[in-house]
C-alpha positions in Angstrom: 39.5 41.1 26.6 42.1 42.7 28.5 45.3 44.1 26.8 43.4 44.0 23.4 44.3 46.5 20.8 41.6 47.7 18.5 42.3 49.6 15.5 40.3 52.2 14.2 39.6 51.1 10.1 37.8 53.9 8.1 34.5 52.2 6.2 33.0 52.2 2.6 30.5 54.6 3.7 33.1 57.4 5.6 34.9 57.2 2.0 31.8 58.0 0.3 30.7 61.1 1.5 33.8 63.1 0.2 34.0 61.5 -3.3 33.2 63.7 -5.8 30.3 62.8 -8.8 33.5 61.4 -11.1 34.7 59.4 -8.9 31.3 57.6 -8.0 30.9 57.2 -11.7 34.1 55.8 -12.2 33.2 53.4 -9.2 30.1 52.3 -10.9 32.0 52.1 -14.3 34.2 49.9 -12.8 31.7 47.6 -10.5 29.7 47.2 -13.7 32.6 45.9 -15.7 33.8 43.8 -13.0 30.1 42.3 -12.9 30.7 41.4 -16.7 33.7 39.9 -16.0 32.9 37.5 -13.4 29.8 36.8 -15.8 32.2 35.9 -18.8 34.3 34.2 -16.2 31.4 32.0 -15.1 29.8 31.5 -18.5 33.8 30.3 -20.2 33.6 27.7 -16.7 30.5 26.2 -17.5 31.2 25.4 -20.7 34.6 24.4 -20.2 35.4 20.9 -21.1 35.6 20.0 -17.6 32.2 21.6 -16.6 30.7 19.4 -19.4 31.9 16.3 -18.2 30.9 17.0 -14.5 27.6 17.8 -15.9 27.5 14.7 -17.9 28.7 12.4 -15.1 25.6 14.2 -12.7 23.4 13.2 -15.8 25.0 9.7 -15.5 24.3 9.3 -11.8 20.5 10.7 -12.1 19.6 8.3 -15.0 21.3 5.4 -12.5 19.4 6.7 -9.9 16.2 6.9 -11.3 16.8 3.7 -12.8 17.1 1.7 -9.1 14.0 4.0 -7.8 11.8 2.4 -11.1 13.8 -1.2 -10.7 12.7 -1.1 -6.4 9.2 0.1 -7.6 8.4 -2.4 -9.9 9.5 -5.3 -7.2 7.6 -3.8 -4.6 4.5 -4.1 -7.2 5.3 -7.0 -8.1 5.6 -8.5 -4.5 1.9 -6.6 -3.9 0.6 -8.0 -7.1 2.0 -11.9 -5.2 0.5 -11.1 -2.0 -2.8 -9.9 -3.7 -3.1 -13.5 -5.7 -1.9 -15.4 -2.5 -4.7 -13.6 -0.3 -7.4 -14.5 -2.6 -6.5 -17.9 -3.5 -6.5 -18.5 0.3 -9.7 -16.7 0.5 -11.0 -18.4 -2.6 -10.1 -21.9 -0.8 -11.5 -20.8 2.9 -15.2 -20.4 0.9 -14.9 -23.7 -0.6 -14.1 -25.1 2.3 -17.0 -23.2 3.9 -19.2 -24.1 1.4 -18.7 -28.0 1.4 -18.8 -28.1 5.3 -21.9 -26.2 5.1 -23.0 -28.7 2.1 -21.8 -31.3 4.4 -24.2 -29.9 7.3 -27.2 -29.6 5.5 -26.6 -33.5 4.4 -26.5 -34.4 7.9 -29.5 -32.7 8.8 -31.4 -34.2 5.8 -30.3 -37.6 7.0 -31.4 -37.0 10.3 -34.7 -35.7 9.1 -35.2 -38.6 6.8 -34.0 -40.7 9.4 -36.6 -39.2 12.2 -39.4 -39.7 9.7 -38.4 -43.0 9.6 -38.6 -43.3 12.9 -42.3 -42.2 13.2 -43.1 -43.8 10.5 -42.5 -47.2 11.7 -43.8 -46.0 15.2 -46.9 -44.8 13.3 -47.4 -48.1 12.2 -46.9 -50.2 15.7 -49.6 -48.3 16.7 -51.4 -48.8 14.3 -50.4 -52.2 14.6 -51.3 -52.5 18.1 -54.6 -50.4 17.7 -55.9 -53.1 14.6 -54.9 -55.5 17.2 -57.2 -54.7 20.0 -59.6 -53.4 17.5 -59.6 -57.5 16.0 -59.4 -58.9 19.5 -62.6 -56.8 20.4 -64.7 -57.9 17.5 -63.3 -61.8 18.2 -64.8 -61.6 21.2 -68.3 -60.2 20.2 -68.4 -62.5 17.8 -67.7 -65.6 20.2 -70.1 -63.7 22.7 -73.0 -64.3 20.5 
């Protein structure tokens, strides 16, 4: 910084070390009552009518606050509390559906199986059929042979 003037200022602490014991009394005397006063000064602002009302109007706004936090809770639970009940209708509904196709299956089958006994059944009895057949025929002829 060229052309810059810088002026020498004396600090707290060169001032210090040539006061005398009164004086740093006095100095403490002084900082002491000056702390009371800004005390008083702060204690007379928070309860000034003013004060109260900004503290009642914070109060105002938390409650509010806290209100729309519970309110956006309780529609989030209750949209979980829907989605919960939808999910196990549907999967309520899916095993029904399971069940009766599977009841549905095992019908089939059975039918089939009663179906394919069938079947043999009567096969069974064209051969047994045929076989009392030739078994007839053969004794017709012995007994024309004779």
């Amino acid at each position: 910084m060229p052309g810059a003037v810088f002026l020498s200022v004396k600090t707290e602490m060169d001032r210090s070390k040539n006061t005398s014991f009164a004086d740093r009394l006095s100095a403490a005397a002084e900082g002491k009552k000056a702390q009371l006063e800004r005390a008083a000064r702060a204690r007379s602002g928070a309860e000034s009518p003013a004060a109260v009302e900004r503290r009642m109007a914070r109060e105002a706004v938390q409650v509010a606050r806290d209100a729309r936090i519970a309110e956006r809770r309780a529609t989030k639970l209750a949209i979980q509390a829907r989605q919960a009940a939808d999910l196990a209708a549907a999967q309520a509904a899916e095993a029904a559906a399971r069940e009766a196709a599977l009841k549905a299956e095992q019908e089939a089958r059975d039918a089939e199986f009663a179906e394919q006994t069938a079947r043999e059944a009567a096969l069974e009895a064209e051969r047994q059929a045929a076989h009392d057949a030739r078994y007839a025929a053969r004794k017709a002829r012995k007994r024309k042979g004779r």
